[in-house]
N, C-alpha and C positions, 0 to 999 in steps of 0.2 A: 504493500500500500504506500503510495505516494506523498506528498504533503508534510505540511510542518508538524513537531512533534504537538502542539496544541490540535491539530486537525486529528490528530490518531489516536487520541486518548479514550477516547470512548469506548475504542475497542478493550481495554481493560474493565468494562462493564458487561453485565450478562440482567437481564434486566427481567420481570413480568410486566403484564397490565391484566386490567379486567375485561369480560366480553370474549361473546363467540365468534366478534365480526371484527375487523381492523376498521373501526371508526376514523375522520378526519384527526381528530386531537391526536390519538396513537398513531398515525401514520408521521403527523406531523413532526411529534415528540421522537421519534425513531428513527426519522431521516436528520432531523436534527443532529441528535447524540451519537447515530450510527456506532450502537452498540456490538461488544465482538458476539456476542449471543443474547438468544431468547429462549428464556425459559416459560413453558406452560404447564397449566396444571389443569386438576378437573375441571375449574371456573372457564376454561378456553375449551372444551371439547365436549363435543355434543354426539359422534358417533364417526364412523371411519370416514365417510363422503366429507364432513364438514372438517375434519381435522386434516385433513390428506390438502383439501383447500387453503385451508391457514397456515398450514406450514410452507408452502409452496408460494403460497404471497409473501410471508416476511422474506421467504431466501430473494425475492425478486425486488425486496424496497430500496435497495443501494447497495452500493460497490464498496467495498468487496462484501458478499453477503453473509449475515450473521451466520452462525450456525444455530439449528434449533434445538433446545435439549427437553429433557423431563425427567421427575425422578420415577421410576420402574423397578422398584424391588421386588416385587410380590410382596405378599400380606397384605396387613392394612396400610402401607405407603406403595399404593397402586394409584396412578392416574386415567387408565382408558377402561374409559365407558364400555358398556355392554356395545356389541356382541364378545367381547372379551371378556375370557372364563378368568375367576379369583383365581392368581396363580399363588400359589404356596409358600409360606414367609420362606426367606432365610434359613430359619433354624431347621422347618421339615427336610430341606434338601441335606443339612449337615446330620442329621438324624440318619442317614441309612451309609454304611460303609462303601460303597460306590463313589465314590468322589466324582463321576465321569458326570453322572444326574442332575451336575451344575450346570458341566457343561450345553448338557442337551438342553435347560430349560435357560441358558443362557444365549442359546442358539436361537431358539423359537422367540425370545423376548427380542432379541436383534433383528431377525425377518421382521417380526410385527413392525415393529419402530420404525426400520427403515422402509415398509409399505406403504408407512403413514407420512415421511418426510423429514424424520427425525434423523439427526447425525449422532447425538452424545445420550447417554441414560447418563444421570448421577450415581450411579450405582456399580461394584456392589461396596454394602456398609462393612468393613473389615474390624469392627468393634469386638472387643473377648465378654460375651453375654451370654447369661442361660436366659431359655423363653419364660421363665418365672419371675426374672428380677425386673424391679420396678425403677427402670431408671434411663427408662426415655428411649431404651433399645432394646432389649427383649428379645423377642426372637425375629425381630431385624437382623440380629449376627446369627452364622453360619454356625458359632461355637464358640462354647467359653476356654477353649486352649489354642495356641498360637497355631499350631504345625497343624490342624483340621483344620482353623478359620483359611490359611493361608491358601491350602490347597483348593480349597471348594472356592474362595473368589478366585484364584486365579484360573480355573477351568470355567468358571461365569463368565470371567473377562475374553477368555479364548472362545467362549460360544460366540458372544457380542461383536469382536474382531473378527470369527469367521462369516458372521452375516452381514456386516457391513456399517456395524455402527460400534461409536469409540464408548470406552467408560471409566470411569471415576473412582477411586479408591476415598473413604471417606469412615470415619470424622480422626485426621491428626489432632491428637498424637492418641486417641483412642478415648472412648466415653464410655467403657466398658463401665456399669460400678458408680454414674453419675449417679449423687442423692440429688438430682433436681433435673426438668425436662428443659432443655438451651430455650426452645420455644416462648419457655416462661419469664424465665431465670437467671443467674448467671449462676451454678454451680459451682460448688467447689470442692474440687476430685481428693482423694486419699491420698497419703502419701506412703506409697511403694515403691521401692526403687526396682524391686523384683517383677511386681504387674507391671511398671511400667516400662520394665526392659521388654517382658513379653508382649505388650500391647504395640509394639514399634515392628516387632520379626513381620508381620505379613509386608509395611512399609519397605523392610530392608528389602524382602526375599521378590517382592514385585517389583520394585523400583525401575526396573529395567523393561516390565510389561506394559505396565500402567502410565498410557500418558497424561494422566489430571489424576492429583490428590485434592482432597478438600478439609479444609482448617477448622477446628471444634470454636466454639463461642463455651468454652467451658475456662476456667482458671484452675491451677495447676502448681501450687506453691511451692513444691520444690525443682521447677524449672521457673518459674514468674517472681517467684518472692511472694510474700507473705498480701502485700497491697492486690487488691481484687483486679487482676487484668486478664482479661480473656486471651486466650493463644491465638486467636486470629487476630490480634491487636500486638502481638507481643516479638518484636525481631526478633527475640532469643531463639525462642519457639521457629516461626517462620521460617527468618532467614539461616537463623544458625542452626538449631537440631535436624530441621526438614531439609531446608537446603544442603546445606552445609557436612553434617554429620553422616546422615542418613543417603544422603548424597545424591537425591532427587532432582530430576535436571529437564523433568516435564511442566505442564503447567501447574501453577499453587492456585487455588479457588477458596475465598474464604466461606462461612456458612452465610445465611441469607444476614446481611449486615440490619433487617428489619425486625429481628425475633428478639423477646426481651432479655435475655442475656447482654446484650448489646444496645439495644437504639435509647435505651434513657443514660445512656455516658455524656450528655451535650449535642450540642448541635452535631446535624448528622454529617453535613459536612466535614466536620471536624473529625467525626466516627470512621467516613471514608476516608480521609487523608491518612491515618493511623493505620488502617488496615493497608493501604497502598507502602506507605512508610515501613510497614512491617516486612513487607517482601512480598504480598499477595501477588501474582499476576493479574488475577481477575476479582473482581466484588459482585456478588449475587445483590442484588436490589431489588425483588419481586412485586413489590405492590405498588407504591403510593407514585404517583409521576413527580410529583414535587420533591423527594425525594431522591428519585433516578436523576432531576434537571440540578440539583443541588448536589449531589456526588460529582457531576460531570463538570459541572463548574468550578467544583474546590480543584481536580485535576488541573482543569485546564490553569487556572490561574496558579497552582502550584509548579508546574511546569513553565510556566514562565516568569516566575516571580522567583525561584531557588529553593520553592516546599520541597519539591520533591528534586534525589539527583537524577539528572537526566539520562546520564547512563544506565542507573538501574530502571528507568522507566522505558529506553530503549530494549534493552535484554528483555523487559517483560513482552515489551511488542514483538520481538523476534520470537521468543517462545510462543506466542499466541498466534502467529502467522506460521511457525513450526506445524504447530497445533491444525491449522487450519489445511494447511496441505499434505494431511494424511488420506488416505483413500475416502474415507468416511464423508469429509467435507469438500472433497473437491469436483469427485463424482458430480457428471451432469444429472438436471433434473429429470425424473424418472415416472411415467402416467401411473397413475393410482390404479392398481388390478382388484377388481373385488374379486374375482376369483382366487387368486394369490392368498391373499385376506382370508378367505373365508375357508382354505386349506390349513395354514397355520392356528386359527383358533382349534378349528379340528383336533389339530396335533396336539395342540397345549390343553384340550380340554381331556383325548386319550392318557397323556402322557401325566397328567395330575391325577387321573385316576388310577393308575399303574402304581406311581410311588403311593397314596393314601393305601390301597390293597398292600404293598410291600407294607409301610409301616405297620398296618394291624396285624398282620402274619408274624412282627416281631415280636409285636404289645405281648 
């Protein structure tokens, strides 16, 4: 992408709105900011014709075109609408000693998504949880031990990559064990040095699969210090464990900078520039437009004023434009098959019935 570093900043945005239709004001706000993605959720989809639509118009709003994402784990952090069957949390796949199980249901999740126009799943969650604990992950994770969680996302992630859509490894540096939900809150995590070595191994042992991790809005006292600061706000965290340490050299995505962990720290501006400051490549900004016009503004005027360095603002743009010229995002646009469609729920509806039969043969 061409133009001054003020012109390009945007792209370190991944943004939502509301509505099943790209109204004047959204179209406006989007050409504007020319975000590096869009994120949608249930509130944007009404069934495969109307989503296959909308994703296909934001790729076509400006140069270079966003990529479209959503979160897709199965269970109850599911976004598509019927005719798509409830696929099975996290934990039921790490439940059966087949590790391969991810794959397949990571496979079917990537056909759908990219039938429907989607490049990126946020997913999968690589958190150390059992399905009982009450702490905002549950059986979101694949399993409460490093060496199963590790294995089951990274055959998720090679489903996703064999179909044609990228995914996300998420929440650094792990929320296994949070007493509080990010959504709400801002948590603040135990201190183990031991969990927290093993909450890192799927980080270490993907690093080199996964191209986007995503930053927890949780605090973490014995990497932050004792003062309540979230890890997606914190370079120690970011730049230095993630980066640095762990030695991750895809893109860094903080968690959505709108969820109360985060958005009563000050003005949000202020909220963006810290999270950017921290080493984030990218800031999820989901809902409000006044919000997404205010993050892109702190940028832009921090980039030109000396907020931010502009080298490290560049490297994020190159990693983001890395990012975007993976087969996933660069792939021309593709006509919507309902037949295609309506083979894959097939599959996903057999293939959920398969595994629930295995787990009760073990019960």
């Amino acid at each position: 992408m061409t133009g001054s570093l003020q012109d390009r900043v945007g792209q370190m945005l991944v943004v939502g709105f509301e509505g099943l239709e790209l109204d004047a004001s959204v179209q406006d706000l989007l050409r504007e900011v020319r975000p590096g993605g869009i994120i949608l959720f249930r509130r944007n989809l009404a069934g495969p014709e109307q989503t296959a639509r909308l994703t296909r118009a934001l790729r076509r709003l400006y140069t270079p075109p966003p990529f479209v994402a959503v979160d897709q784990e199965g269970g109850r952090v599911s976004r598509l609408s019927p005719p798509f069957p409830d696929l099975p949390a996290a934990a039921r796949l790490g439940a059966l000693e087949m590790a391969s199980v991810a794959r397949w249901f990571g496979a079917l999740t990537g056909r759908g998504l990219r039938a429907l126009g989607f490049q990126l799943d946020y997913a999968p969650v690589v958190d150390l949880s059992a399905p009982e604990r009450q702490d905002g992950i549950g059986d979101r994770a694949f399993a409460s031990g490093a060496e199963q969680a590790t294995e089951r996302a990274g055959q998720f992630l090679a489903g996703l990559e064999e179909a044609g859509v990228e995914g996300c490894l998420k929440h650094f540096p792990g929320l296994g064990g949070a007493p509080a939900d990010t959504h709400e809150t801002l948590p603040r995590m135990p201190v183990d040095p031991s969990a927290r070595e093993e909450a890192l191994v799927p980080y270490r042992r993907l690093r080199e699969q996964a191209p986007m991790v995503m930053v927890a809005h949780a605090h973490y006292p014995d990497l932050s210090g004792e003062k309540p600061l979230p890890a997606s706000l914190d370079p120690g965290v970011v730049s230095g464990l993630l980066r640095r340490d762990v030695g991750f050299g895809g893109v860094i995505v903080s968690d959505d900078l709108e969820m109360g962990a985060v958005v009563e720290r000050g003005p949000f501006a202020d909220v963006a520039l810290a999270a950017a400051a921290a080493g984030n490549d990218q800031l999820l900004v989901c809902h409000r437009p006044d919000r997404i016009h205010a993050a892109w503004e702190a940028l832009r005027q921090a980039v030109a004023g000396g907020g931010l360095d502009t080298a490290a603002v560049e490297a994020s743009l190159d990693r983001i434009a890395a990012f975007k010229a993976r087969p996933a995002c660069r792939r021309p646009e593709e006509p919507f098959e309902a037949e295609e469609l309506r083979l894959v729920v097939d599959e996903m509806r057999d293939l959920t019935g398969e595994l629930e039969r295995a787990l009760r043969r073990r019960a």
